[in-house]
C-alpha positions as CSV (number, residue, x, y, z in Angstrom):
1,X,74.3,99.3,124.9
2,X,72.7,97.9,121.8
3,X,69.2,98.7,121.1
4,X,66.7,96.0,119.6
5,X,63.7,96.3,118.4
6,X,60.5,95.9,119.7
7,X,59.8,92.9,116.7
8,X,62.8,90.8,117.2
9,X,62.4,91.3,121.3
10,X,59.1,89.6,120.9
11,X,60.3,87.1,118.5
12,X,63.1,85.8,121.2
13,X,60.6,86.0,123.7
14,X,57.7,83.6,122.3
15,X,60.3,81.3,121.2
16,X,61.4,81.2,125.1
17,X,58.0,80.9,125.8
18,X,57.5,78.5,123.3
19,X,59.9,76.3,125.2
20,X,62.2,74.5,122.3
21,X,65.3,76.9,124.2
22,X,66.9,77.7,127.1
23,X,67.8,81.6,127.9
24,X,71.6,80.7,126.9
25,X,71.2,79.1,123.7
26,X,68.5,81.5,122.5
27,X,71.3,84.5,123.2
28,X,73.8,82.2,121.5
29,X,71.6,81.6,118.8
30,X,70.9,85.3,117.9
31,X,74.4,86.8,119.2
32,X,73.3,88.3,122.4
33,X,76.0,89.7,124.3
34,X,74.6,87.5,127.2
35,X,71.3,86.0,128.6
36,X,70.3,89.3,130.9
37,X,68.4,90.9,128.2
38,X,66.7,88.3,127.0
39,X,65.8,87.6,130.7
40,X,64.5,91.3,131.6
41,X,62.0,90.8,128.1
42,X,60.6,87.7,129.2
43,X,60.3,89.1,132.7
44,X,58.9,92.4,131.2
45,X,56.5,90.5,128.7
46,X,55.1,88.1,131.4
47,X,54.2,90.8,133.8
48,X,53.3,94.0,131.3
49,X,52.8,92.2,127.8
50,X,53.5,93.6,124.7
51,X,54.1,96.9,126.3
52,X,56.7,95.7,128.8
53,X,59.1,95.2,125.9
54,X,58.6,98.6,123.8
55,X,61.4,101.0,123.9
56,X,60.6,103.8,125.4
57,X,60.9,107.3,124.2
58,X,62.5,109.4,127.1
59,X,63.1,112.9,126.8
60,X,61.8,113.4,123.2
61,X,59.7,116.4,123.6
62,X,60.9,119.6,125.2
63,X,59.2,122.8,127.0
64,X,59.5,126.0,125.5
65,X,61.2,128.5,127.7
């Protein structure tokens, strides 16, 4: 799975928002494999903001044993 940052998430998401596109011709537009992900940010944006569409850090930091 391709990871994207948290700057050109946004990006695609205000210009959804912005309304000049539709989910399909904004994934066309920047190569998306498909609409989904562009769908999940706007969903994630709309309910969390900003923070919805940060990648998250999972299992960086480790216990010592």
């Amino acid at each position: 799975m391709a990871k994207y940052s948290e700057e050109f998430k946004l990006k695609l998401v205000t210009e959804y928002l912005d309304g000049h596109l539709g989910y399909k011709s904004l994934a066309k537009k920047y190569n998306l494999p498909s609409k989904t992900p562009l769908q999940d940010w706007v969903r994630a944006y709309k309910t969390q903001g900003i923070e919805g569409i940060k990648r998250r850090e999972i299992n960086k930091a480790y216990s010592v044993q």
